[in-house]
C-alpha positions as CSV (number, residue, x, y, z in Angstrom):
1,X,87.2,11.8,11.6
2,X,87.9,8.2,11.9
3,X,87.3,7.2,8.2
4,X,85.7,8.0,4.9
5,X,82.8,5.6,2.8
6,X,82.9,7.3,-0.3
7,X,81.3,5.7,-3.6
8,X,83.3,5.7,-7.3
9,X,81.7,5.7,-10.6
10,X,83.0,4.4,-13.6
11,X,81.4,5.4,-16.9
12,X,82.5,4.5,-20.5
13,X,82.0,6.7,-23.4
14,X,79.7,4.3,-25.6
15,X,76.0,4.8,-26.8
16,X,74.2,4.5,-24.4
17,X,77.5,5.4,-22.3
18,X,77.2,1.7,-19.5
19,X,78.4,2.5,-16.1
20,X,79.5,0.4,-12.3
21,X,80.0,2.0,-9.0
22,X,82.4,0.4,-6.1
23,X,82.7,1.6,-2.6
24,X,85.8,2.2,-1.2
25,X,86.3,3.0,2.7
26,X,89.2,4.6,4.0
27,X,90.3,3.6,7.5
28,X,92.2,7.1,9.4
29,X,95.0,5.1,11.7
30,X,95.4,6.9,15.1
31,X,99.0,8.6,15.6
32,X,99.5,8.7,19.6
33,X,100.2,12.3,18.9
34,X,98.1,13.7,22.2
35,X,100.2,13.6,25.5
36,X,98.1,12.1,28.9
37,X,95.9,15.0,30.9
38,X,95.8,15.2,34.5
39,X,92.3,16.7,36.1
40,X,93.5,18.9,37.7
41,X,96.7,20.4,36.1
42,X,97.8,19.9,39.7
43,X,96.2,18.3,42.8
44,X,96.8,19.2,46.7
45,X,95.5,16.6,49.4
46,X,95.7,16.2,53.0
47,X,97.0,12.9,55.4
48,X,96.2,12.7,59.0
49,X,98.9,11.8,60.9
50,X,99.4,8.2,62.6
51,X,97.1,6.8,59.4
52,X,97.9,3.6,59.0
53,X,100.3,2.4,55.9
54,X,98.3,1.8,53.0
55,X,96.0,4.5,53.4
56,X,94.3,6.2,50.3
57,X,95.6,9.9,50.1
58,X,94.8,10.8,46.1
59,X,93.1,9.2,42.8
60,X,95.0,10.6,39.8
61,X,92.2,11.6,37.1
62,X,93.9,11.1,33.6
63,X,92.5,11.0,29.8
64,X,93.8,10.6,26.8
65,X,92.2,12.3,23.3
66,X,94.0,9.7,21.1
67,X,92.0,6.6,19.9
68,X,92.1,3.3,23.0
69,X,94.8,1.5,21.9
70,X,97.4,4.8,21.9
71,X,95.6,5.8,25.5
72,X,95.0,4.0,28.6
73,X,96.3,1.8,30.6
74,X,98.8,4.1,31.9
75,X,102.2,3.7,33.5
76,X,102.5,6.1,36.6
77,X,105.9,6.9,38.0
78,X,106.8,9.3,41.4
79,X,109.8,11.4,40.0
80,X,111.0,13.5,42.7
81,X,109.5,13.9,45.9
82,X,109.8,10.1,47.5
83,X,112.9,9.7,47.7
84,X,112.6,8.4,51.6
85,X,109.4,6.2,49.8
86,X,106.9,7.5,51.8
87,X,104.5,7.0,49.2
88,X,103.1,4.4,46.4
89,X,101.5,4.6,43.5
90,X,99.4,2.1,42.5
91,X,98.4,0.9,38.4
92,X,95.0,2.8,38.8
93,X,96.6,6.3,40.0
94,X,96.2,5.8,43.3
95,X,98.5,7.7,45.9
96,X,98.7,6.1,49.2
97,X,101.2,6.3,52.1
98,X,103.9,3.9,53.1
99,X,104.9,4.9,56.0
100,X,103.0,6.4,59.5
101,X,103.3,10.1,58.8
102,X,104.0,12.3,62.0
103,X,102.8,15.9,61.8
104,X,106.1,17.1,63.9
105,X,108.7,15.2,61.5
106,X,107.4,17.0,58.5
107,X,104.1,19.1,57.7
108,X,104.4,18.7,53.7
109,X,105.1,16.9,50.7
110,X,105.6,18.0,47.2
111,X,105.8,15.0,44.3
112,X,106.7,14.8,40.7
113,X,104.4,12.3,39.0
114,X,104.7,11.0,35.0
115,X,101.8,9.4,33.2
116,X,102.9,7.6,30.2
117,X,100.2,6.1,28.0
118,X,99.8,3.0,26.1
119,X,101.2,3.9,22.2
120,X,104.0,4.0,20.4
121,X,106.0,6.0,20.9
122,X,104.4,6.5,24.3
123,X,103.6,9.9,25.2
124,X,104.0,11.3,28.6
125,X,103.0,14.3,31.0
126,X,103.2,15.4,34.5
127,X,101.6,16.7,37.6
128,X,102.7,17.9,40.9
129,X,101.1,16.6,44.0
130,X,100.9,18.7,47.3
131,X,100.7,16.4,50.4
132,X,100.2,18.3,53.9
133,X,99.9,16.3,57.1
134,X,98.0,17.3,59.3
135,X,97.6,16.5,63.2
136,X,95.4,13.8,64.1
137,X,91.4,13.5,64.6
138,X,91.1,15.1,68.3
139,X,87.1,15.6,67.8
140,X,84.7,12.0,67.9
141,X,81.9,12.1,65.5
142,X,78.6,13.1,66.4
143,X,75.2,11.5,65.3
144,X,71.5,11.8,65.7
145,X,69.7,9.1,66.9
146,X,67.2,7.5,64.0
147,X,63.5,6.2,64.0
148,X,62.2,4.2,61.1
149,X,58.6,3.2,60.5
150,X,57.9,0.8,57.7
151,X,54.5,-0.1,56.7
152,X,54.3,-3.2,54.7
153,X,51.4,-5.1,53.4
154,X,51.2,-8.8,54.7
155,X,55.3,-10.3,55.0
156,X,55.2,-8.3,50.9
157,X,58.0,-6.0,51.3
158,X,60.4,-5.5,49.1
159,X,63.7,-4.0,50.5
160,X,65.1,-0.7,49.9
161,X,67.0,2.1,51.1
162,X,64.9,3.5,54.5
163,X,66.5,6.0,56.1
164,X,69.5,7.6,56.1
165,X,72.1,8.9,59.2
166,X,73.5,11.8,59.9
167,X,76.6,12.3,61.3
168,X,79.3,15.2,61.6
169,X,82.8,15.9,62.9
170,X,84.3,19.2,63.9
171,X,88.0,17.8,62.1
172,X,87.3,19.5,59.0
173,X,89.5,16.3,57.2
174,X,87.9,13.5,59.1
175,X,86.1,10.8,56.4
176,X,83.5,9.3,58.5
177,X,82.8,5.2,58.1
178,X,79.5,3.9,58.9
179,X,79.1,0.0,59.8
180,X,76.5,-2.6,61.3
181,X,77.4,-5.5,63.4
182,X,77.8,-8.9,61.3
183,X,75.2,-10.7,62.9
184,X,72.7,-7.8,61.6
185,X,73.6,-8.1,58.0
186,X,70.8,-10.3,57.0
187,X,68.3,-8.3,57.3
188,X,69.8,-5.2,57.3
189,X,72.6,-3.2,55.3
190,X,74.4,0.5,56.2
191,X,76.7,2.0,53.4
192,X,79.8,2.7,54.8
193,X,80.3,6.1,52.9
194,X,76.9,7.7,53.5
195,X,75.2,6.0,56.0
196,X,72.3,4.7,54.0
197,X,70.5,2.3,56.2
198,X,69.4,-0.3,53.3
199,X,66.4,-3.3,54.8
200,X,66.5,-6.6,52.6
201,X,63.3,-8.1,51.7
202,X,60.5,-10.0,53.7
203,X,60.8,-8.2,56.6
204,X,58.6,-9.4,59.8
205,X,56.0,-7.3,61.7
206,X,58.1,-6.2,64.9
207,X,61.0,-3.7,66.4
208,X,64.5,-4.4,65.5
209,X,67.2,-2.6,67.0
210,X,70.5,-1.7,65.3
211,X,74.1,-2.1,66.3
212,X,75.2,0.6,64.0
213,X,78.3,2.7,64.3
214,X,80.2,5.7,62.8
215,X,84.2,5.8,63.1
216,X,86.5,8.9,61.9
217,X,89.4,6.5,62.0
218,X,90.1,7.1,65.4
219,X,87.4,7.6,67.1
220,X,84.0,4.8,67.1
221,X,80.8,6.3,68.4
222,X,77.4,4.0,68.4
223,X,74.3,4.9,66.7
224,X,70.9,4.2,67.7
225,X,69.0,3.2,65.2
226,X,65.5,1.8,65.5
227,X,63.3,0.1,62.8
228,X,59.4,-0.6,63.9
229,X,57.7,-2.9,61.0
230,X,54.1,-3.4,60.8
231,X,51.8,-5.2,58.2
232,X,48.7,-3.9,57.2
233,X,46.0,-5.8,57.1
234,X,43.4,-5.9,54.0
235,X,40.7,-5.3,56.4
236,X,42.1,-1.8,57.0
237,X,42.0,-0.6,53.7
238,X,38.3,-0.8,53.6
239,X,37.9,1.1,56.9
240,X,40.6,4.2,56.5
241,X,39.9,7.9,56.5
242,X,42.0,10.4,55.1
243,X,43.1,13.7,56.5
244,X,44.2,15.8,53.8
245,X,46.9,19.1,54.7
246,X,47.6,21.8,53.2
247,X,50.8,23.3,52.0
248,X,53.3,20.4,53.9
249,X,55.7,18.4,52.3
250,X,55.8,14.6,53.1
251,X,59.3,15.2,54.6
252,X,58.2,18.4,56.7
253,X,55.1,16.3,58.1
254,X,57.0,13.6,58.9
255,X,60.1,15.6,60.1
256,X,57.9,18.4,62.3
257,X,54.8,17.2,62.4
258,X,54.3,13.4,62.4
259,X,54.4,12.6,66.5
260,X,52.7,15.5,67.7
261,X,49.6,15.1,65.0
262,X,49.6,11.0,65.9
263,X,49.5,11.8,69.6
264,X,46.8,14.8,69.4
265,X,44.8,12.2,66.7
266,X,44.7,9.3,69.2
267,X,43.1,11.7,71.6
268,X,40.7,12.4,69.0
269,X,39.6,9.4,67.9
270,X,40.6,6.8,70.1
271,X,37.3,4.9,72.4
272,X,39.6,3.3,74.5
273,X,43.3,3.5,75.6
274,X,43.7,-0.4,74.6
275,X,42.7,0.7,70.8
276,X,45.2,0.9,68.1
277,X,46.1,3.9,66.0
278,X,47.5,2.5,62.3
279,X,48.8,5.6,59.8
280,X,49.0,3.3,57.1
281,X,50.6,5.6,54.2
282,X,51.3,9.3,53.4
283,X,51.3,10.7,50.1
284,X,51.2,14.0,48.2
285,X,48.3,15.0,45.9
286,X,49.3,15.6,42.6
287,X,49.1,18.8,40.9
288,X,49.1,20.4,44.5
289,X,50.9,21.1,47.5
290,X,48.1,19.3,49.9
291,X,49.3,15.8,51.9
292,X,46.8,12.9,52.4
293,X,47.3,10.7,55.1
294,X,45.5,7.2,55.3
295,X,44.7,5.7,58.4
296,X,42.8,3.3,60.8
297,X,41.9,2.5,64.2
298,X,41.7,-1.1,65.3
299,X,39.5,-1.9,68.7
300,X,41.2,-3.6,71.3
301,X,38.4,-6.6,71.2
302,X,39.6,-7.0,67.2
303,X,37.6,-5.4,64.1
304,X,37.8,-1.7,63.0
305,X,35.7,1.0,63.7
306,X,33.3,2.4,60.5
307,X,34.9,5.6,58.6
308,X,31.7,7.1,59.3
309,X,31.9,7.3,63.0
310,X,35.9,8.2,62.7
311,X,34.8,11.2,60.5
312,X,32.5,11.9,63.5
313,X,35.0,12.0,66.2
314,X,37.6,14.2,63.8
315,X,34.7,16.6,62.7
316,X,34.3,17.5,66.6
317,X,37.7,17.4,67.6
318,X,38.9,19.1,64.0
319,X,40.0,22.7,66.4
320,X,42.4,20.8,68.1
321,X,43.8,19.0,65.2
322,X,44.5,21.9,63.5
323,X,46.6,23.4,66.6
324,X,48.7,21.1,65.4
325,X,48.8,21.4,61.3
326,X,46.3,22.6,59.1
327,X,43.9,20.5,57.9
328,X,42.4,21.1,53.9
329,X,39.4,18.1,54.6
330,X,38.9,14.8,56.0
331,X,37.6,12.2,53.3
332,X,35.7,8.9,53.6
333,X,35.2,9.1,49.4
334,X,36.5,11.0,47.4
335,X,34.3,11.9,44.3
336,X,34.4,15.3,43.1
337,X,34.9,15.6,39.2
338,X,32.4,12.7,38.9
339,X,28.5,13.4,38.6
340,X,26.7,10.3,39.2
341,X,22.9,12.1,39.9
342,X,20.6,9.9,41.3
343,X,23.5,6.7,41.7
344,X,25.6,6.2,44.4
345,X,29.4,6.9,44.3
346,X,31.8,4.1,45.5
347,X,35.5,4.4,46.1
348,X,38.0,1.4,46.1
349,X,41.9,1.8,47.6
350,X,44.4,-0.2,46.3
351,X,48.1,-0.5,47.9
352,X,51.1,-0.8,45.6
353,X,53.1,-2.9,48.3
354,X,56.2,-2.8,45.7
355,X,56.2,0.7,44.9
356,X,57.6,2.2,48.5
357,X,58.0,6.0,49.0
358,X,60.6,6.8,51.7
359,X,60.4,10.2,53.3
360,X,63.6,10.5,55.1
361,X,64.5,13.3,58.1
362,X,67.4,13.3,59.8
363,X,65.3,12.1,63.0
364,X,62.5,10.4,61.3
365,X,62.1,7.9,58.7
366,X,58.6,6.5,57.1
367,X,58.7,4.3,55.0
368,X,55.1,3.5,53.0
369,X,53.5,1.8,50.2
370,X,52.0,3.6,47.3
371,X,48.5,4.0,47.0
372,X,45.5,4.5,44.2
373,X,41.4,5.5,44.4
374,X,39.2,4.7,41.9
375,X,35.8,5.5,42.3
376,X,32.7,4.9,40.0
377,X,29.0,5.8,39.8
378,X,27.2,2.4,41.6
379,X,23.5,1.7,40.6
């Protein structure tokens, strides 16, 4: 307890007895009377050898129970263990090397290290590092190629993380690197720890290929990474159809399902080869485990073709549609809950261009707006 607000009465012994109350707080001073913790007790790590100087090995984890002043910032100190200083130790805890380790010189390491805090008097403890070197990376990285599709509405987007890449080494102790040629970076960013590809806003229609690569250190092994962007127009919203499935997850659709269902849909509804197939957002249904996909065909000549006759062509080619995924409905309107009689129901989409939902694969990327129906009874 760090202090106490208590409040005193006074009270003479008159008639009517008078009395005055004061409150006195009582500050508890801090004695630095708790020693520095290491998280771990101990701590093992592993060096590859021919790293270069510099390299990060460990970060020290330390805390202190006594009050800030009396804790951090701590002193750290190598004790035994470096006495050829093949190690430093920097002011945050940080163990790195200081010389090129060689796995046939020696295999391991065992240091001493003291934390001493920040009171008076200073309290210390200590930790024993375990430091094996290992041989070098003998195994390049391997990565799956990535495809991203963004849908954006009219130069509106907003950035965001889009996909992601997935790469792997067989050295168990490799710490992959991810990074994107300079002249990319302003329009693109990858993080170098996870291999989040990240697009900055105001992105225009088109393909953009990406000079992207993954490194164990060793090793640098390019990536292909390809971004298609298109823009919607508002003249599609008011001639899409939705295809609603049942029991896939955005991620599985997208992942499994995606190319093969675009490729067996332009069969289905296409007129002519020259026509243009836009999916221009996927979305679960809430409250279920059904998918609805928006989309619209363009004719090659300009204009859209009428939901109506797209709910025609699906309706006859729904068998083979279905070889594919399985298909719940396919909606022009979507009305049910509301009982308009004798009036006319009218639905209204509305994109969300800032609110994107990414549904990321390992392969496959899609990157979409959000969307909303209202409908209402019309006269």
């Amino acid at each position: 307890i760090s202090g106490y607000s208590l409040v005193v009465q006074a009270r003479d012994s008159g008639t009517p007895p008078l009395s005055s109350s004061v409150t006195v707080n009582v500050d508890i001073s801090d004695v630095n009377d708790n020693s520095p913790v290491f998280t771990p007790a101990n701590y093992t790590a592993v060096i590859q050898e021919n790293k270069p100087v510099g390299t990060s090995i460990l970060q020290l984890v330390v805390t202190d129970k006594d009050s800030f002043h009396n804790g951090p910032p701590f002193t750290f100190t190598i004790l035994t263990g470096n006495e050829e200083e093949e190690f430093t130790l920097d002011p945050h805890g940080v163990l790195r090397s200081a010389v090129i380790f060689k796995h046939m010189v020696s295999t391991e390491y065992v240091l001493c290290v003291q934390a001493k805090d920040s009171g008076k008097p200073q309290q210390v403890s200590h930790t024993y590092i375990q430091v094996r070197v290992i041989e070098e990376s003998i195994h390049k990285p391997t990565a799956i190629p990535l495809e991203i599709f963004i849908v954006t509405m009219e130069d509106d987007f907003p950035g965001g993380v889009i996909g992601k890449i997935h790469a792997t080494d067989q050295d168990v102790y490799d710490v992959l690197t991810y990074t994107l040629k300079s002249e990319q970076k302003s329009l693109f960013k990858v993080n170098s720890h996870d291999g989040k590809i990240i697009a900055l806003g105001g992105l225009d229609n088109g393909k953009y290929v990406l000079n992207v690569s993954v490194s164990d250190g060793r090793f640098q092994v390019p990536i292909d990474v390809v971004v298609h962007v298109e823009q919607l127009l508002q003249e599609m919203l008011q001639n899409t159809v939705t295809i609603r499935f049942e029991n896939v997850s955005p991620e599985d659709f997208v992942g499994l399902h995606m190319h093969g269902f675009r490729r067996t849909l332009r069969n289905a509804v296409l007129s002519q080869k020259q026509d243009s197939l836009h999916i221009i957002s996927i979305q679960p249904v809430a409250g279920s485990s059904q998918l609805d996909m928006l989309f619209a065909v363009q004719m090659h000549g300009g204009g859209f073709y009428k939901p109506a006759y797209l709910i025609q062509k699906l309706t006859n080619a729904r068998r083979h549609l279905e070889n594919v995924i399985r298909i719940s409905a396919i909606l022009e309107k979507n009305c049910s809950g509301l009982d308009c009689q004798e009036q006319h129901c009218e639905q209204s989409l509305s994109i969300d261009s800032h609110s994107l939902m990414t549904y990321s694969t390992a392969r496959i990327s899609f990157v979409c707006p959000r969307f909303y129906r209202n409908v209402r009874c019309m006269c």
